[in-house]
N, C-alpha and C positions, 0 to 999 in steps of 0.2 A: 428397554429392549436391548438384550446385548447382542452384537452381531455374532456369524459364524466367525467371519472373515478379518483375520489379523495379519496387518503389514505395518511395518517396523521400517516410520519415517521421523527423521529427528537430528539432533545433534551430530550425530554420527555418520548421517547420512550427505552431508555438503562432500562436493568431490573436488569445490573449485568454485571458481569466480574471478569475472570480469568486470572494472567499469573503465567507459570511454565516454568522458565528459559527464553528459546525465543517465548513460544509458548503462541499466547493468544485468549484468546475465551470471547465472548462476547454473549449477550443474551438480543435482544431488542421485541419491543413488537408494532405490527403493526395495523391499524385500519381502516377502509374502512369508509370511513365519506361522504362516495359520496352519492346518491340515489340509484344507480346502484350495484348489487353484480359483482367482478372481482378481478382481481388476481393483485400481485403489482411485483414488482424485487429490493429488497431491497439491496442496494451495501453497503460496507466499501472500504473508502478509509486511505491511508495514507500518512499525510505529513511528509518529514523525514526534520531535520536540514542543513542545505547548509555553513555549517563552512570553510573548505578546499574545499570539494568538490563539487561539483554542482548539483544540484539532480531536476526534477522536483516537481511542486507546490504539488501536490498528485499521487497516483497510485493506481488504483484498488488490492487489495488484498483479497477478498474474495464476494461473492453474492448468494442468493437463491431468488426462486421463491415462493411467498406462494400458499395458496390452493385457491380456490376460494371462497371467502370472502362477504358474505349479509354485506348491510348497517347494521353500529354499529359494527361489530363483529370483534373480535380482534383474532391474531394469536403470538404467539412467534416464533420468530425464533434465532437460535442457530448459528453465524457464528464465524469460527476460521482461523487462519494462525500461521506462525511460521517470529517472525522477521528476522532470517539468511534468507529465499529467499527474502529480499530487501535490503540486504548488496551493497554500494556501493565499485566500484574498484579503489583502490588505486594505483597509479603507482608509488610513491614517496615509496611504503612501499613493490609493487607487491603482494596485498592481497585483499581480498573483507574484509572490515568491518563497522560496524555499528559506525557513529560518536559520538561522547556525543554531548548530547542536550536533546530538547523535537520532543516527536512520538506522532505526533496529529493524533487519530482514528475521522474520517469523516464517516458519514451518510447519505444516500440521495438513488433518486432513478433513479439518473443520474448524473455524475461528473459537471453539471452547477447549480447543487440542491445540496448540501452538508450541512452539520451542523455539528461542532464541537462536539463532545459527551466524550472523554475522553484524557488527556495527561499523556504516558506514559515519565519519562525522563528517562535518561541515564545519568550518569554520569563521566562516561570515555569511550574512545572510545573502540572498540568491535573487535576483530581481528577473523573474522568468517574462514577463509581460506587463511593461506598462500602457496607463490606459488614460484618459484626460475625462474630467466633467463635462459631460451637455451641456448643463448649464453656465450661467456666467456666476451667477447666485445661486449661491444655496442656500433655498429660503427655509426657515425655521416653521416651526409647525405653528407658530400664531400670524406668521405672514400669511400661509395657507389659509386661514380663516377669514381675516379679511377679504382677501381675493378671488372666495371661490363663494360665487352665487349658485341661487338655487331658482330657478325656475319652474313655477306649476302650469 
């Protein structure tokens, strides 16, 4: 199904950017280049580095809706997020942190429509929240079997 409605978001479209500490904000600029006036839903996505840990390709981290939009006319929109809510979890360290590498901010108006627009890197890994074991032991899955009765 092809839509009517064509708007012209991408590369070209970053107008700017901010980050303070984990938090970053971004400032792109949208444009309805269809025939038709309508509204678009502009997402950020982000890829994070897959060093140790396994991460998926991207993840939605922030979207708005704009206003509805005549052919030609352009909107800015203002989206933000803070890097610590995409910390992954470490079991090796028991902490959520941000690996080192590069943070590809992605643009698009659907996770199969994406465009590269800015790399943030890191460059040591990030230890956003550590966290301690329950227990004293961690017991192995043939301890568990000894110890766990069954009662009829």
């Amino acid at each position: 199904m092809t839509s009517i409605f064509a708007f012209l978001v991408g590369l070209g479209a970053l107008k700017g950017y901010q980050v303070k500490g984990l938090d970053v904000k971004i400032t792109v600029s949208v444009k309805n280049i269809g025939d038709f006036a309508g509204k678009e839903v502009v997402q950020l996505y982000l890829g994070k580095p897959s060093n140790r840990l396994s991460n998926v390709y991207q993840e939605l981290v922030a979207f708005k809706k704009t206003k509805i939009l005549k052919p030609d006319e352009l909107q800015n929109i203002e989206l933000s997020f803070s890097l610590a809510d995409f910390a992954s979890y470490d079991e090796k360290y028991i902490a959520y942190i941000l690996e080192s590498g590069n943070y590809v901010l992605k643009l698009g108006n659907c996770s199969r429509n994406t465009e590269d627009i800015l790399c943030l890197v890191l460059q040591q890994d990030l230890d956003i929240s550590a966290h301690e074991h329950v227990c004293n032991k961690i017991l192995t899955f043939t301890d568990l079997e000894t110890k766990v009765t069954h009662e009829i």
